[in-house]
C-alpha positions as a printed Julia matrix, in Angstrom:
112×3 Matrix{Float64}:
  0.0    0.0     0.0
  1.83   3.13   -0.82
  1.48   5.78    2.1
  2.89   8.66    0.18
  2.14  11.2    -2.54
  3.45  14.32   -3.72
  3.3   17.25   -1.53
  0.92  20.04   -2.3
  4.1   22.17   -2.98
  5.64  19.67   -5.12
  2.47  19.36   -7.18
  1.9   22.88   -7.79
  5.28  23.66   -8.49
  5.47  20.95  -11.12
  2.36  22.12  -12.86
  3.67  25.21  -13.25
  6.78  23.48  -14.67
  4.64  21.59  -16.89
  2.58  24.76  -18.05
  5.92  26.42  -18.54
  6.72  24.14  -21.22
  3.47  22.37  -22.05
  4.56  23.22  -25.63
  7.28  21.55  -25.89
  6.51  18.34  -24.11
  6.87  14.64  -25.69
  5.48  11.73  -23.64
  8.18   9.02  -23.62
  6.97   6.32  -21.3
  4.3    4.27  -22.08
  2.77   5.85  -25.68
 -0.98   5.96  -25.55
 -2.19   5.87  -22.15
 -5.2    7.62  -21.14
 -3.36   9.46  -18.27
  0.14  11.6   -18.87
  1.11  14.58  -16.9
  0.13  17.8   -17.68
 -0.73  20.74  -15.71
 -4.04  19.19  -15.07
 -3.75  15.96  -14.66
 -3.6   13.91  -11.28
 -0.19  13.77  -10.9
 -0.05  11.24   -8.15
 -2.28   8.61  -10.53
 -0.07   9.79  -12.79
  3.03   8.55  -10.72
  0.94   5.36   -9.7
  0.14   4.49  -13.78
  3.77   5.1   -14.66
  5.53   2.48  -12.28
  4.63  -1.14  -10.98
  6.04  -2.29   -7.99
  4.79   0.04   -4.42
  8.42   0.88   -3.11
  9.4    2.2    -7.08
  6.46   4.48   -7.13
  7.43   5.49   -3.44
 11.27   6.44   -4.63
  9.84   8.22   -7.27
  7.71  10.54   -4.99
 10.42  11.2    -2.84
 12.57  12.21   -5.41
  9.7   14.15   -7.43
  9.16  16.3    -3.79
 12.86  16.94   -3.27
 13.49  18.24   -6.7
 10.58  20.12   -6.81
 11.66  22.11   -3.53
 15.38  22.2    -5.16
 14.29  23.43   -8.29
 11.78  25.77   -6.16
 15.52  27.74   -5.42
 16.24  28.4    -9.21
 12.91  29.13   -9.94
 12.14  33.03  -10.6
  9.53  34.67   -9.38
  7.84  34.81  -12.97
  6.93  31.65  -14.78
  7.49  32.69  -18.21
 11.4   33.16  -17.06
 11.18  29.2   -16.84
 11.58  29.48  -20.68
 14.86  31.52  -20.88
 16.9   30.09  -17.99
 20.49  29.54  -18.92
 21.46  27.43  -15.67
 22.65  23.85  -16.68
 21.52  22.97  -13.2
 18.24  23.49  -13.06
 17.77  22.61  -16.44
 19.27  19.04  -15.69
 17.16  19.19  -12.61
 14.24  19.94  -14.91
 14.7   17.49  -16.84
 15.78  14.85  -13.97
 11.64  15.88  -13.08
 10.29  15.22  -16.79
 11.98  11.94  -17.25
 10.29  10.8   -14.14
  6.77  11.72  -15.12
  7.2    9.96  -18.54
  8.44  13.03  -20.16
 10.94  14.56  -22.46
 11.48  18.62  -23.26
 12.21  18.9   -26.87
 14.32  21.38  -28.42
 13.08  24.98  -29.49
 12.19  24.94  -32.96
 15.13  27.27  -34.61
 13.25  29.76  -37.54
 15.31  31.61  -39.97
């Protein structure tokens, strides 16, 4: 029976991650499933859907609300900044966050 979920903090600060670049999202893990994170989905059933065995989808949760209050220190105070961060940190830490929620950022399309 898994005890834990992610922390009110950790879920709203990973929505607004995901709104941040909800344009630029791919889903990697599991292709077709009803339920993929996005701003509005669950993301604990997300969590659940994504891994199999109770103590794996514990580990992830942990990890999801540590980075989330990690990140939570790179974070400006406006979202749209999200976009033009330089910092290889957080943006390793970003994607550290995506890859666990079945997630990959892609590129920014380069126009001439």
């Amino acid at each position: 029976m898994i005890e834990m979920g992610l922390s009110l903090f950790a879920q709203y600060h990973i929505r607004q991650l995901l709104h941040a670049y909800r344009d630029r999202l791919r889903l990697v893990a599991a292709p077709g499933r009803a339920l993929s994170a996005s701003e509005d989905a669950d993301l604990n059933a997300v969590v659940e859907g994504l891994y199999l065995e109770d103590a794996e989808i514990e580990r992830v949760f942990r990890q999801l609300n540590t980075y989330a209050t990690i990140h939570s220190g790179f974070s400006p105070a406006s979202p749209r900044a999200l976009l033009s961060a330089n910092s290889s940190s957080r943006r390793e830490l970003e994607a550290k966050i995506l890859r666990l929620l079945g997630l990959e950022l892609m590129p920014l399309a380069v126009t001439a």
